[in-house]
MARDO-154869 format. One line per field, with one value per atom (N, C-alpha, C): residue number from 0; x, y, z; atom name. Coordinates in steps of 0.05 Angstrom, whole numbers. Example, Ala and Ser with C-alpha at 12.3 -4.5 7.8 and 13.67 -1.06 7.14 Angstrom:
<pts>
n c(0	0	0	1	1	1) $
X c(264	246	264	257	273	258) $
Y c(-114	-90	-66	-45	-21	1) $
Z c(156	156	156	142	143	157) $
atom c(N	CA	C	N	CA	C) $
</pts>
This chain:
<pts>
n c(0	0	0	1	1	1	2	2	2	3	3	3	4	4	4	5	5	5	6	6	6	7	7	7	8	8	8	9	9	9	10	10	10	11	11	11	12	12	12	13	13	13	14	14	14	15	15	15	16	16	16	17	17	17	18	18	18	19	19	19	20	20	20	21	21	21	22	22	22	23	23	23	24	24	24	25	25	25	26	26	26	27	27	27	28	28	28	29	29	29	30	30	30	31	31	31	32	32	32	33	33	33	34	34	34	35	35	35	36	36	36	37	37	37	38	38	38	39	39	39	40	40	40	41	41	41	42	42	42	43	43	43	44	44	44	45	45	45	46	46	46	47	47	47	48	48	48	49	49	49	50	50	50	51	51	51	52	52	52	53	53	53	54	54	54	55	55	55	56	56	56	57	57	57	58	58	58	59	59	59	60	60	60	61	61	61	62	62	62	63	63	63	64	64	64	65	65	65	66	66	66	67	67	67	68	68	68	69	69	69	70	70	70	71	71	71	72	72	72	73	73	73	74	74	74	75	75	75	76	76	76	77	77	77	78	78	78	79	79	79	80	80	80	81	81	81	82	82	82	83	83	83	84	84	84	85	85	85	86	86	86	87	87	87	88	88	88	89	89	89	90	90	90	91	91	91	92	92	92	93	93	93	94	94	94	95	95	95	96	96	96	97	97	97	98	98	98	99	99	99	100	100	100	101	101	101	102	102	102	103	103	103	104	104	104	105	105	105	106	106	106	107	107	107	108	108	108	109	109	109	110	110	110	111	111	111	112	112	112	113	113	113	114	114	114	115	115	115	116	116	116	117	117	117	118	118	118	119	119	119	120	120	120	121	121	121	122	122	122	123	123	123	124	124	124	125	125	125	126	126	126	127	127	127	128	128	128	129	129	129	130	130	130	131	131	131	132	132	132	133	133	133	134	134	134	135	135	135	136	136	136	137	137	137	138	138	138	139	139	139	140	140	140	141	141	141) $
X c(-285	-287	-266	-262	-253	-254	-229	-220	-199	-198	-179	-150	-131	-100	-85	-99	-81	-80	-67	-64	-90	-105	-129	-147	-146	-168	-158	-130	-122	-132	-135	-166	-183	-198	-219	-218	-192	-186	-170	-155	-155	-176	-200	-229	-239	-247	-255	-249	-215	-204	-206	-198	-197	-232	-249	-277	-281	-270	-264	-261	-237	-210	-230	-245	-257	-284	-305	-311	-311	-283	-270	-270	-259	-256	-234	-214	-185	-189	-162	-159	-141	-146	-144	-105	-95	-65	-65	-70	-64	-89	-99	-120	-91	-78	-59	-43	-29	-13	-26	-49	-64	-69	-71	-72	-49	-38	-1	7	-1	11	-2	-31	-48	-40	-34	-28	5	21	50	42	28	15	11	-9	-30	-16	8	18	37	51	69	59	33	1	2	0	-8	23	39	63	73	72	95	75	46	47	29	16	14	21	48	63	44	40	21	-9	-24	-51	-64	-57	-59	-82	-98	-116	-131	-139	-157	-143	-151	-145	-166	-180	-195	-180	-206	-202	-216	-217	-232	-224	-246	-236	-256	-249	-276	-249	-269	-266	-255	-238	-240	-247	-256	-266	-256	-230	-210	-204	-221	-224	-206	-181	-175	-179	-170	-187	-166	-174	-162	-165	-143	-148	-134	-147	-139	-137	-119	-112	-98	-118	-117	-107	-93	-90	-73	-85	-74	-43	-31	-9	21	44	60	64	78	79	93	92	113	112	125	117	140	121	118	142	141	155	190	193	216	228	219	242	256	283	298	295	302	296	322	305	329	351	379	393	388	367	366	387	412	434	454	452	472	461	477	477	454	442	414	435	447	470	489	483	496	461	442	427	415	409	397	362	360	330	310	294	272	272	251	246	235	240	227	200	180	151	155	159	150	152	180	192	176	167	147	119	112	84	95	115	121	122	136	136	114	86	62	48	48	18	22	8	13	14	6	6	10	25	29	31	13	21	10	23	26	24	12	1	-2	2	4	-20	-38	-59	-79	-85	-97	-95	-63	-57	-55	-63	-68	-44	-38	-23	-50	-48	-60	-47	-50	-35	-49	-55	-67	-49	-62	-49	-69	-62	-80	-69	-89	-82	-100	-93	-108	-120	-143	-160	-151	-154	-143	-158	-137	-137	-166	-182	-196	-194	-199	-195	-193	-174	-163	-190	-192	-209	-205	-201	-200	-212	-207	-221	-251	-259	-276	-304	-287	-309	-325	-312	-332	-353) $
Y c(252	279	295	321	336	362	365	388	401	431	453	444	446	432	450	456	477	455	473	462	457	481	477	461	448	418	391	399	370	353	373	352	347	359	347	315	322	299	277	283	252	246	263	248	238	244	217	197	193	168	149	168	156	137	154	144	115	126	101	65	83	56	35	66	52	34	42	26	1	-6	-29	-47	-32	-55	-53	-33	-22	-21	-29	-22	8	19	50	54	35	30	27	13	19	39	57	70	92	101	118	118	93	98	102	92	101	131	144	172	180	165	191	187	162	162	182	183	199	232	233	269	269	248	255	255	243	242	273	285	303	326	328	351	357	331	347	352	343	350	383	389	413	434	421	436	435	427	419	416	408	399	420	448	463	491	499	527	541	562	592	585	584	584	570	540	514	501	484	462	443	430	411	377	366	337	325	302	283	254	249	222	215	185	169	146	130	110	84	62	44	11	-4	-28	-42	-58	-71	-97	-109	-135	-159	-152	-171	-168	-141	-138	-124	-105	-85	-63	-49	-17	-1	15	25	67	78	103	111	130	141	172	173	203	221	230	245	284	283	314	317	340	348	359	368	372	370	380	365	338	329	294	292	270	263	235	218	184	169	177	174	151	124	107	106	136	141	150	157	173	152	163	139	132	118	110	131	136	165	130	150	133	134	114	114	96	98	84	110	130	142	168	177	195	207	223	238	261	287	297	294	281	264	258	261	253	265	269	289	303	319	329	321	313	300	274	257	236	209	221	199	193	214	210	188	192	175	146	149	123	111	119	113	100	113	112	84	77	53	22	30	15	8	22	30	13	12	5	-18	-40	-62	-54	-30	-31	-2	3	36	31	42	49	68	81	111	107	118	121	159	158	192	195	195	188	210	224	254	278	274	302	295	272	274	255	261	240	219	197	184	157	166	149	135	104	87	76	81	65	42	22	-7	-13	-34	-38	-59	-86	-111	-108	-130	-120	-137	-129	-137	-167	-181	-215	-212	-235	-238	-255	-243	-257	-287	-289	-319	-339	-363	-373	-396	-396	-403	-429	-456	-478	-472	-463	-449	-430	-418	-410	-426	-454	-478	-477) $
Z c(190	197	182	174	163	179	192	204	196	200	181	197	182	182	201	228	247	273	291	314	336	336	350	340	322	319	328	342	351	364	389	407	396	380	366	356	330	325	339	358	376	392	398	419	395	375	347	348	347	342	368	383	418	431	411	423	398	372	355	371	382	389	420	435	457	448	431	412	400	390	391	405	434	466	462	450	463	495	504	531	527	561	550	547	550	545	514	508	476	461	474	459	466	495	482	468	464	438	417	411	386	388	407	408	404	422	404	376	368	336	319	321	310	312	344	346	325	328	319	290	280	245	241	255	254	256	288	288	262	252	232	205	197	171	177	210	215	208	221	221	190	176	154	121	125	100	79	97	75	90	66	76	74	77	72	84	69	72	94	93	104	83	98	88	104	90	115	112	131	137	142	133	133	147	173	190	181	178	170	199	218	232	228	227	227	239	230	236	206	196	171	169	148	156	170	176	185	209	225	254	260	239	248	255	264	268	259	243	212	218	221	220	190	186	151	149	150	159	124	108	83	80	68	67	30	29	-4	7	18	34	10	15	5	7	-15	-9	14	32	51	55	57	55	79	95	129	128	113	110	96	89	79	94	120	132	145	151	167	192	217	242	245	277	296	307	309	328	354	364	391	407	398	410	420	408	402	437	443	478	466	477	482	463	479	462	435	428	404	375	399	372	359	328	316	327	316	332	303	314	297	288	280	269	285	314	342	339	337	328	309	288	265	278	287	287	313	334	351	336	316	297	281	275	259	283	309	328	339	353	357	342	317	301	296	281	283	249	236	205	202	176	167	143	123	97	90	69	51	25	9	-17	-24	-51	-56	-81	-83	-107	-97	-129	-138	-122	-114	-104	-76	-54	-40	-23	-4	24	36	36	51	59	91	106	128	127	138	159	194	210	218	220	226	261	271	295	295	307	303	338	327	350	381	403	428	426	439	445	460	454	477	497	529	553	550	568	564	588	574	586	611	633	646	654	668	658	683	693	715	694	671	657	639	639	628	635) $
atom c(N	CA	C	N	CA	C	N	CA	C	N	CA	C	N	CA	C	N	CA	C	N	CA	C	N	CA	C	N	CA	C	N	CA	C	N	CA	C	N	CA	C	N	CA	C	N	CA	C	N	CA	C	N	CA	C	N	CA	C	N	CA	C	N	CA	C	N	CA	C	N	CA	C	N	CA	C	N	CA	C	N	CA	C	N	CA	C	N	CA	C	N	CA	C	N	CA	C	N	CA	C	N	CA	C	N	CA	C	N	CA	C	N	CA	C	N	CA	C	N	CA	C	N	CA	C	N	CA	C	N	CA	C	N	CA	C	N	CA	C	N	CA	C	N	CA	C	N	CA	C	N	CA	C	N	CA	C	N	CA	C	N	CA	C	N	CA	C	N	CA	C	N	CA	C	N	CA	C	N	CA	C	N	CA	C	N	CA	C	N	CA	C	N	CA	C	N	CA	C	N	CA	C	N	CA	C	N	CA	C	N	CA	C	N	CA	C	N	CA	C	N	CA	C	N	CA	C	N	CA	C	N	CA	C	N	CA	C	N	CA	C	N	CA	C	N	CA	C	N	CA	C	N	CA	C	N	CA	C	N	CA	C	N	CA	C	N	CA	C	N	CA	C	N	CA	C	N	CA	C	N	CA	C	N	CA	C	N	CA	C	N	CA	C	N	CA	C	N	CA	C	N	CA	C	N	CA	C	N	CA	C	N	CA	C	N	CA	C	N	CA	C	N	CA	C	N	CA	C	N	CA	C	N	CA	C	N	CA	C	N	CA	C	N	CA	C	N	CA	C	N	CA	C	N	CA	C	N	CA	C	N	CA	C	N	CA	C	N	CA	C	N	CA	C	N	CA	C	N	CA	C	N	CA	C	N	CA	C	N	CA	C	N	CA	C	N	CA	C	N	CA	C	N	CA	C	N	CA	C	N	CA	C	N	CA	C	N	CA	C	N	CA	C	N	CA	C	N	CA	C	N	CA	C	N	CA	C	N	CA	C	N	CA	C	N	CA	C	N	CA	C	N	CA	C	N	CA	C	N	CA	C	N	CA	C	N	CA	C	N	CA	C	N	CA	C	N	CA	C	N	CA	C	N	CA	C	N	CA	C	N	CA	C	N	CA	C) $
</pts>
Protein backbone atom coordinates (compact mmCIF):
# COMPACT_ATOMS: atom_id res chain seq x y z
CA UNK A 1 0.00 0.00 0.00
CA UNK A 2 1.17 3.48 -0.53
CA UNK A 3 -0.13 6.13 1.72
CA UNK A 4 0.74 10.06 1.78
CA UNK A 5 3.67 10.55 4.55
CA UNK A 6 1.25 12.43 7.28
CA UNK A 7 -0.12 11.52 10.41
CA UNK A 8 -3.69 10.74 9.45
CA UNK A 9 -2.79 7.57 7.44
CA UNK A 10 -1.47 5.96 10.48
CA UNK A 11 -4.42 3.85 11.19
CA UNK A 12 -4.66 2.99 7.93
CA UNK A 13 -1.31 1.72 7.90
CA UNK A 14 -1.11 -0.23 11.12
CA UNK A 15 -4.85 -2.14 10.26
CA UNK A 16 -2.73 -3.48 7.00
CA UNK A 17 -0.01 -4.73 8.85
CA UNK A 18 -2.04 -5.75 11.94
CA UNK A 19 -4.57 -7.83 9.56
CA UNK A 20 -1.09 -9.02 7.79
CA UNK A 21 0.37 -10.36 11.17
CA UNK A 22 -3.32 -11.92 12.12
CA UNK A 23 -3.08 -13.78 8.84
CA UNK A 24 -0.05 -15.35 9.83
CA UNK A 25 -1.55 -16.87 13.21
CA UNK A 26 0.22 -14.04 15.23
CA UNK A 27 -1.19 -14.09 18.63
CA UNK A 28 -2.71 -10.69 19.30
CA UNK A 29 0.43 -10.10 21.87
CA UNK A 30 2.92 -10.00 19.46
CA UNK A 31 0.68 -8.60 16.62
CA UNK A 32 1.01 -5.44 19.17
CA UNK A 33 4.32 -5.19 19.21
CA UNK A 34 4.36 -5.57 15.57
CA UNK A 35 2.03 -2.65 15.64
CA UNK A 36 4.08 -0.42 17.73
CA UNK A 37 7.30 -0.96 15.82
CA UNK A 38 5.52 -0.18 12.64
CA UNK A 39 3.64 3.09 14.13
CA UNK A 40 7.34 4.14 15.86
CA UNK A 41 8.91 3.49 12.05
CA UNK A 42 6.02 5.38 10.46
CA UNK A 43 5.51 8.19 12.97
CA UNK A 44 9.11 9.38 12.62
CA UNK A 45 8.84 8.74 8.13
CA UNK A 46 5.93 11.14 8.99
CA UNK A 47 7.59 13.47 11.42
CA UNK A 48 11.15 13.81 10.17
CA UNK A 49 11.75 12.43 6.72
CA UNK A 50 10.28 14.95 4.24
CA UNK A 51 10.66 18.77 5.45
CA UNK A 52 8.20 21.00 3.44
CA UNK A 53 5.99 19.29 1.11
CA UNK A 54 6.02 15.70 2.49
CA UNK A 55 5.68 12.39 0.42
CA UNK A 56 4.43 9.07 0.38
CA UNK A 57 5.50 5.74 2.11
CA UNK A 58 5.04 2.38 0.71
CA UNK A 59 4.05 -0.99 2.97
CA UNK A 60 4.77 -3.81 1.63
CA UNK A 61 3.67 -7.09 4.15
CA UNK A 62 3.82 -10.83 3.10
CA UNK A 63 5.21 -13.98 4.30
CA UNK A 64 9.00 -14.95 3.05
CA UNK A 65 9.88 -18.22 2.13
CA UNK A 66 11.41 -19.07 5.27
CA UNK A 67 8.06 -18.38 7.08
CA UNK A 68 8.87 -14.99 8.15
CA UNK A 69 6.49 -12.28 8.02
CA UNK A 70 8.37 -9.45 6.46
CA UNK A 71 7.10 -5.67 6.70
CA UNK A 72 8.93 -3.20 4.21
CA UNK A 73 8.39 0.04 4.98
CA UNK A 74 9.95 2.48 1.73
CA UNK A 75 10.04 6.27 1.53
CA UNK A 76 12.27 8.73 -0.77
CA UNK A 77 12.65 10.69 2.62
CA UNK A 78 15.97 11.90 3.89
CA UNK A 79 18.39 9.09 4.52
CA UNK A 80 18.12 7.83 8.07
CA UNK A 81 19.59 4.28 8.89
CA UNK A 82 17.37 3.24 11.73
CA UNK A 83 20.45 1.03 12.73
CA UNK A 84 22.77 3.94 13.39
CA UNK A 85 21.31 5.46 15.97
CA UNK A 86 22.62 4.66 19.34
CA UNK A 87 20.60 2.69 22.26
CA UNK A 88 18.83 5.40 24.96
CA UNK A 89 20.46 4.84 28.43
CA UNK A 90 17.87 2.96 29.98
CA UNK A 91 20.00 2.71 33.16
CA UNK A 92 20.39 6.15 33.71
CA UNK A 93 17.06 8.03 36.32
CA UNK A 94 14.05 8.80 34.05
CA UNK A 95 15.41 12.70 34.75
CA UNK A 96 18.78 12.14 33.75
CA UNK A 97 17.83 10.61 30.35
CA UNK A 98 18.02 12.14 27.04
CA UNK A 99 14.59 12.61 25.13
CA UNK A 100 14.39 10.49 22.09
CA UNK A 101 15.71 7.29 20.68
CA UNK A 102 13.38 4.68 23.00
CA UNK A 103 11.18 3.90 19.84
CA UNK A 104 13.89 2.77 17.74
CA UNK A 105 15.52 0.99 20.35
CA UNK A 106 12.10 -0.82 21.22
CA UNK A 107 11.90 -1.57 17.18
CA UNK A 108 15.46 -3.29 17.41
CA UNK A 109 14.34 -5.31 20.72
CA UNK A 110 10.73 -6.25 19.23
CA UNK A 111 11.64 -7.72 15.90
CA UNK A 112 13.33 -10.75 15.55
CA UNK A 113 15.11 -8.83 12.20
CA UNK A 114 15.83 -5.02 11.11
CA UNK A 115 17.65 -4.04 8.17
CA UNK A 116 18.14 -0.71 6.25
CA UNK A 117 19.37 -0.17 2.86
CA UNK A 118 19.48 3.43 1.02
CA UNK A 119 19.17 2.51 -2.91
CA UNK A 120 17.70 5.02 -5.79
CA UNK A 121 16.98 7.69 -3.53
CA UNK A 122 15.03 5.73 -1.34
CA UNK A 123 15.02 4.49 2.74
CA UNK A 124 13.98 1.01 2.85
CA UNK A 125 13.63 -0.55 5.97
CA UNK A 126 12.74 -4.27 6.48
CA UNK A 127 11.32 -5.49 9.89
CA UNK A 128 11.17 -9.51 9.94
CA UNK A 129 9.39 -11.52 12.63
CA UNK A 130 9.67 -15.37 12.59
CA UNK A 131 6.65 -17.15 12.63
CA UNK A 132 4.89 -18.22 16.15
CA UNK A 133 6.00 -21.84 17.55
CA UNK A 134 3.50 -24.24 16.92
CA UNK A 135 1.36 -25.72 19.86
CA UNK A 136 3.20 -28.05 21.79
CA UNK A 137 2.01 -31.55 21.42
CA UNK A 138 0.88 -33.19 24.12
CA UNK A 139 1.20 -37.12 24.40
CA UNK A 140 -2.97 -37.29 24.47
CA UNK A 141 -2.89 -35.62 20.96
CA UNK A 142 -1.38 -38.95 19.61
Amino acid sequence: MVVPAHLPSLQQSIAFVSSCAKAAGFDSKRIREIELCVEEVLVNIFNYAYPGDGGQVTIACGREAGGNLVVRIQDEGIPFNILSASDPDITAKIDERQIGGLGIFFVRQLMDGVEYRREANRNILTLSVKPPAPPERSDRDS
